[in-house]
SEKE-719429 format. One record per atom (N, C-alpha, C): residue number from 0; residue in three letters; y, z, x. Coordinates in pm, whole numbers, plus 50000, padded with zeros to 5 digits. Atoms other than C-alpha are relative to their C-alpha. Layout:
# residues N
 num residuo     v     w     u
 NUM     Ala     Y     Z     X
...
//
This chain:
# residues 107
 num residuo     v     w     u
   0     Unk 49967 50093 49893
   0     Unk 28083 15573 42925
   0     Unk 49875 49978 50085
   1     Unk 50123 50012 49941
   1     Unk 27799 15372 43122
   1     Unk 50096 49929 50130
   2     Unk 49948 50090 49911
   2     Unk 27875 15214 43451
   2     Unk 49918 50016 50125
   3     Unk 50074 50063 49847
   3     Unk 27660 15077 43773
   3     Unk 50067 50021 50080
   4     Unk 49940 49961 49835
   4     Unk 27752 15214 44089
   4     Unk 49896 50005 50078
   5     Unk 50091 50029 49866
   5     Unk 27580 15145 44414
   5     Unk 49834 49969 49876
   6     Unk 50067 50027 50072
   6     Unk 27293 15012 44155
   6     Unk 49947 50079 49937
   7     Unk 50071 49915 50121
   7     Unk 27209 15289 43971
   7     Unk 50087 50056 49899
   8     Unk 49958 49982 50142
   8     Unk 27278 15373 43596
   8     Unk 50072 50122 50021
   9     Unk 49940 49797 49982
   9     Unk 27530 15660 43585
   9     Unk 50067 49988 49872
  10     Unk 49916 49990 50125
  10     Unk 27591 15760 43244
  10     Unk 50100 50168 49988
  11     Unk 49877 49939 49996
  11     Unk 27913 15964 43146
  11     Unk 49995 50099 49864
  12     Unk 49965 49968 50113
  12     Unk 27933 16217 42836
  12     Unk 50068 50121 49987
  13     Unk 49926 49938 50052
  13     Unk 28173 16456 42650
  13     Unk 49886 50143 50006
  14     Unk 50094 49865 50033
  14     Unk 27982 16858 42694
  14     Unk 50129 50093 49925
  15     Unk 49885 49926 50128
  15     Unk 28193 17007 42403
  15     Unk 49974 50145 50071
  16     Unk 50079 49881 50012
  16     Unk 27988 17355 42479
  16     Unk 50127 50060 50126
  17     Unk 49906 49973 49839
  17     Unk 28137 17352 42878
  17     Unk 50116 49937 49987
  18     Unk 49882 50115 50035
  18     Unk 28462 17128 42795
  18     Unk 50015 49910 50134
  19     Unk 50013 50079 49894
  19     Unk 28341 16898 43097
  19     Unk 49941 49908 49987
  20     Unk 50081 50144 50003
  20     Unk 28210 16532 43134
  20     Unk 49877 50054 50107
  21     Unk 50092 50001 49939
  21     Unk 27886 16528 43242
  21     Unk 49932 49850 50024
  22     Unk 50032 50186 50021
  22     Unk 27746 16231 43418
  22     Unk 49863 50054 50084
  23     Unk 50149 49977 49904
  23     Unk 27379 16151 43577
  23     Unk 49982 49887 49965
  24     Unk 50034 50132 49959
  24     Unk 27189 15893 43658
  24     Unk 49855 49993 49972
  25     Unk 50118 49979 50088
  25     Unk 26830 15833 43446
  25     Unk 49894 49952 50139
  26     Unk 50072 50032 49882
  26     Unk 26711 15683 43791
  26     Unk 49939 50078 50077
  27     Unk 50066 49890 49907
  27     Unk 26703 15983 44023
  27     Unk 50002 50155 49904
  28     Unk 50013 49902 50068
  28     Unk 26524 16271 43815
  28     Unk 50103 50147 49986
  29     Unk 49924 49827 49965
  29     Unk 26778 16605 43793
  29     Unk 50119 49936 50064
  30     Unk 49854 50015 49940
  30     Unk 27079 16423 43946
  30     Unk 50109 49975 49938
  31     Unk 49877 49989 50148
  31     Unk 27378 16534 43732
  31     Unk 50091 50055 50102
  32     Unk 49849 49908 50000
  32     Unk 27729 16652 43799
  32     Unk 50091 50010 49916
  33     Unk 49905 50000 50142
  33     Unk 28016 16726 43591
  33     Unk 50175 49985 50100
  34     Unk 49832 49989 49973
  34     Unk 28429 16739 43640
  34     Unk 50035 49984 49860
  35     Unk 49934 49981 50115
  35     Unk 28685 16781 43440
  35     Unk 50052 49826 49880
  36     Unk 49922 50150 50083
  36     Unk 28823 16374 43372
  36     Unk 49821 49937 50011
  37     Unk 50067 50114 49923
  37     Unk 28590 16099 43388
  37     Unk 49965 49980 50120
  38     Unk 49985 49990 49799
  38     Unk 28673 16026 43729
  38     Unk 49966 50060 50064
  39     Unk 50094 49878 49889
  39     Unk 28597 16347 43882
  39     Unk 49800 49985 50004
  40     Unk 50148 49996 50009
  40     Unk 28280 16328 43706
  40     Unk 49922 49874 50062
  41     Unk 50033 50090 49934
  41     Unk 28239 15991 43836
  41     Unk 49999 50033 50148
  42     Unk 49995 49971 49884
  42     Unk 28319 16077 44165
  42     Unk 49871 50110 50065
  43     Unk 50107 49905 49970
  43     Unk 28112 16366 44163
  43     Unk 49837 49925 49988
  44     Unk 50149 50033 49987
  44     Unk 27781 16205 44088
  44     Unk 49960 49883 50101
  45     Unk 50010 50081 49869
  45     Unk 27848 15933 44329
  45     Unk 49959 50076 50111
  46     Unk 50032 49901 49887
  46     Unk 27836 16237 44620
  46     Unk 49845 50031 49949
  47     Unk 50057 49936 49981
  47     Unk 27573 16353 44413
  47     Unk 49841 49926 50024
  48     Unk 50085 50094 49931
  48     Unk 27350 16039 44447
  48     Unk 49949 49980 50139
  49     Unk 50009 49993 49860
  49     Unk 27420 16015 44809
  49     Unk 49876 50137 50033
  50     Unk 50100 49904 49987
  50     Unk 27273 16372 44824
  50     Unk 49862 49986 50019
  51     Unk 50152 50021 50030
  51     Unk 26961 16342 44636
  51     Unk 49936 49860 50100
  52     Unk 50065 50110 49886
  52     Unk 26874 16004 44822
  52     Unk 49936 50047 50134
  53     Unk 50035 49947 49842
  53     Unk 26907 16182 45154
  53     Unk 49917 50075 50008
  54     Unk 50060 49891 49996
  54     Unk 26779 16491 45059
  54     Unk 49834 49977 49993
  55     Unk 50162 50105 50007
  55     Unk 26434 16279 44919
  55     Unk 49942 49971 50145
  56     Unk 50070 50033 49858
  56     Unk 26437 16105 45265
  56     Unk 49920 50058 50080
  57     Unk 50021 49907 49894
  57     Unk 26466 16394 45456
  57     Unk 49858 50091 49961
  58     Unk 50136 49940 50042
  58     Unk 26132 16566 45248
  58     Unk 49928 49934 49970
  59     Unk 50153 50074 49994
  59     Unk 25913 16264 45241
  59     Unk 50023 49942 49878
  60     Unk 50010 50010 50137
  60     Unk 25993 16250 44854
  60     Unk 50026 49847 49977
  61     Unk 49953 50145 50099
  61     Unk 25980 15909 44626
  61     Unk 50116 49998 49999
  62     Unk 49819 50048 50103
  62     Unk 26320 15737 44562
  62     Unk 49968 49942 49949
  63     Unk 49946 50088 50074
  63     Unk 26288 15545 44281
  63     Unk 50073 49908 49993
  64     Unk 49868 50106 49995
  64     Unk 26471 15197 44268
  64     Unk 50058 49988 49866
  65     Unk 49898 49987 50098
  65     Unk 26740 15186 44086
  65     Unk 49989 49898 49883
  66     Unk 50062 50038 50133
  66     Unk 26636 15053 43716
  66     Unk 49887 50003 49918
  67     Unk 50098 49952 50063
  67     Unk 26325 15213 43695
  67     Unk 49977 50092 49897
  68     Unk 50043 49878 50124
  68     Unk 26332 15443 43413
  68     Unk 49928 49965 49920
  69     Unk 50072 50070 50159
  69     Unk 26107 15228 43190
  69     Unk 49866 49964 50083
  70     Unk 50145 50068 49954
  70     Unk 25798 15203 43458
  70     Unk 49862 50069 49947
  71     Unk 50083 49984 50054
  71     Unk 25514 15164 43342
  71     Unk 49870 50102 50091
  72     Unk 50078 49942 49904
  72     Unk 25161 15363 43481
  72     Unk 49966 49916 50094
  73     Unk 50021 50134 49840
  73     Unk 25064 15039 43670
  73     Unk 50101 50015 50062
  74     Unk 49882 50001 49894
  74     Unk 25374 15014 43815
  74     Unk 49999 50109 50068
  75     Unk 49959 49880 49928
  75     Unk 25415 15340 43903
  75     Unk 49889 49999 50100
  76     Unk 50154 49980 49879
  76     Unk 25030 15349 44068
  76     Unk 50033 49906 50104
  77     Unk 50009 50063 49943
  77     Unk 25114 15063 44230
  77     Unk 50115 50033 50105
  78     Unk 49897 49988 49884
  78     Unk 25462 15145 44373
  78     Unk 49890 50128 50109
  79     Unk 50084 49925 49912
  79     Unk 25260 15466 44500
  79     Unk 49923 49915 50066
  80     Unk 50063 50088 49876
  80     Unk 25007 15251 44666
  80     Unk 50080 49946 50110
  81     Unk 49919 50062 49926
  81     Unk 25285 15081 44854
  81     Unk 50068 50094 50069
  82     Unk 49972 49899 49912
  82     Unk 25459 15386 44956
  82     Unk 49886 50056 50081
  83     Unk 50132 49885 49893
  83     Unk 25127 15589 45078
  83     Unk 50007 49857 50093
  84     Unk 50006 50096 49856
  84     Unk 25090 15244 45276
  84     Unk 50083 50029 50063
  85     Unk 49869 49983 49873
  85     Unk 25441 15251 45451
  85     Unk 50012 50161 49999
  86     Unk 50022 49901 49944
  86     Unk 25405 15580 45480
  86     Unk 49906 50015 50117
  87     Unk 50139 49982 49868
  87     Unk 25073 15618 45690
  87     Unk 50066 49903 50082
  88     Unk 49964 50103 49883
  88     Unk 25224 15301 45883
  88     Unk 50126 50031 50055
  89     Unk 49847 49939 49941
  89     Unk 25540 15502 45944
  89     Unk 49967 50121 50059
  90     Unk 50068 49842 49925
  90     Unk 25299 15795 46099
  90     Unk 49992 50085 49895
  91     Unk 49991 49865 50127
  91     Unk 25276 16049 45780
  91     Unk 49922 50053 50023
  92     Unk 50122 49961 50039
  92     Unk 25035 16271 45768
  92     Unk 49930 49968 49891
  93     Unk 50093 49992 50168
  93     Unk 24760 16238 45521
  93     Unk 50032 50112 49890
  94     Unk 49968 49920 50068
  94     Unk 24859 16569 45406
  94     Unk 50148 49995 49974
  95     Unk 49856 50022 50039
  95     Unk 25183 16523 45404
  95     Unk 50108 49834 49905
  96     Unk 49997 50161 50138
  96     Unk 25146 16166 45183
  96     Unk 49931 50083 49883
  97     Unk 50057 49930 50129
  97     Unk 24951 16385 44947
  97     Unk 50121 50089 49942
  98     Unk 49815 49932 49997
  98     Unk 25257 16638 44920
  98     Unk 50058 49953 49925
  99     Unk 49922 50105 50022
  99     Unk 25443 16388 44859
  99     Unk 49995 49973 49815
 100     Unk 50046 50096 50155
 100     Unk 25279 16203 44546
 100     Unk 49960 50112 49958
 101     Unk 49962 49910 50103
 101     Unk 25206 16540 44424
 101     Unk 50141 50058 49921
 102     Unk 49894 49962 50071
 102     Unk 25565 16625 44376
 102     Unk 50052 49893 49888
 103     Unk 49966 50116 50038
 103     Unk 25632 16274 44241
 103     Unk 49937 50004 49862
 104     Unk 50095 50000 50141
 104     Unk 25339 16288 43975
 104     Unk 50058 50135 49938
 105     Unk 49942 49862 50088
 105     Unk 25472 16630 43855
 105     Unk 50075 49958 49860
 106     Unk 49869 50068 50117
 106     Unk 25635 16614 43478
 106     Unk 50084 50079 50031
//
């Protein structure tokens, strides 16, 4: 099961192993949840979107817009350029824009 919520990809699948749906979203790196139906699992990764979003905010971190999983290195250099800008113009530290795009560049 695939389905777009608040614009990002949240895919749905069968974990035979755990007997739970697992869903996530290829947009925001590590953001998975599970439940028992569909639904829950839907439900659950909706909260768990919200989360990660905030949680990003609140540590400076990249969000990703929702359909990026296919960017390229330009793109990516470039969105960085655009963040470190609105960053520094939103007060950041220098060190704390570096921070930043180090966690981001991480595999």
């Amino acid at each position: 099961m695939e389905k777009m919520m608040a614009k990002n990809k949240i895919v749905i699948t069968w974990n035979e192993t755990d007997g739970v749906f697992i869903a996530k979203t290829p947009d925001l790196p590590g953001c998975m949840a599970h439940g028992d139906t569909e639904e829950s699992a839907l439900r659950n990764i909706e909260e768990a979107i919200g989360l990660w979003i905030d949680t990003a905010r609140n540590c400076g971190d990249f969000i990703p817009e929702p359909g990026n999983d296919d960017i390229t290195t330009a793109e990516f250099d470039s969105l960085i350029a655009k963040t470190r800008q609105q960053a520094a113009e939103a007060g950041m530290r220098e060190s704390d824009i570096q921070d930043a795009i180090k966690r981001v560049r991480k595999p």
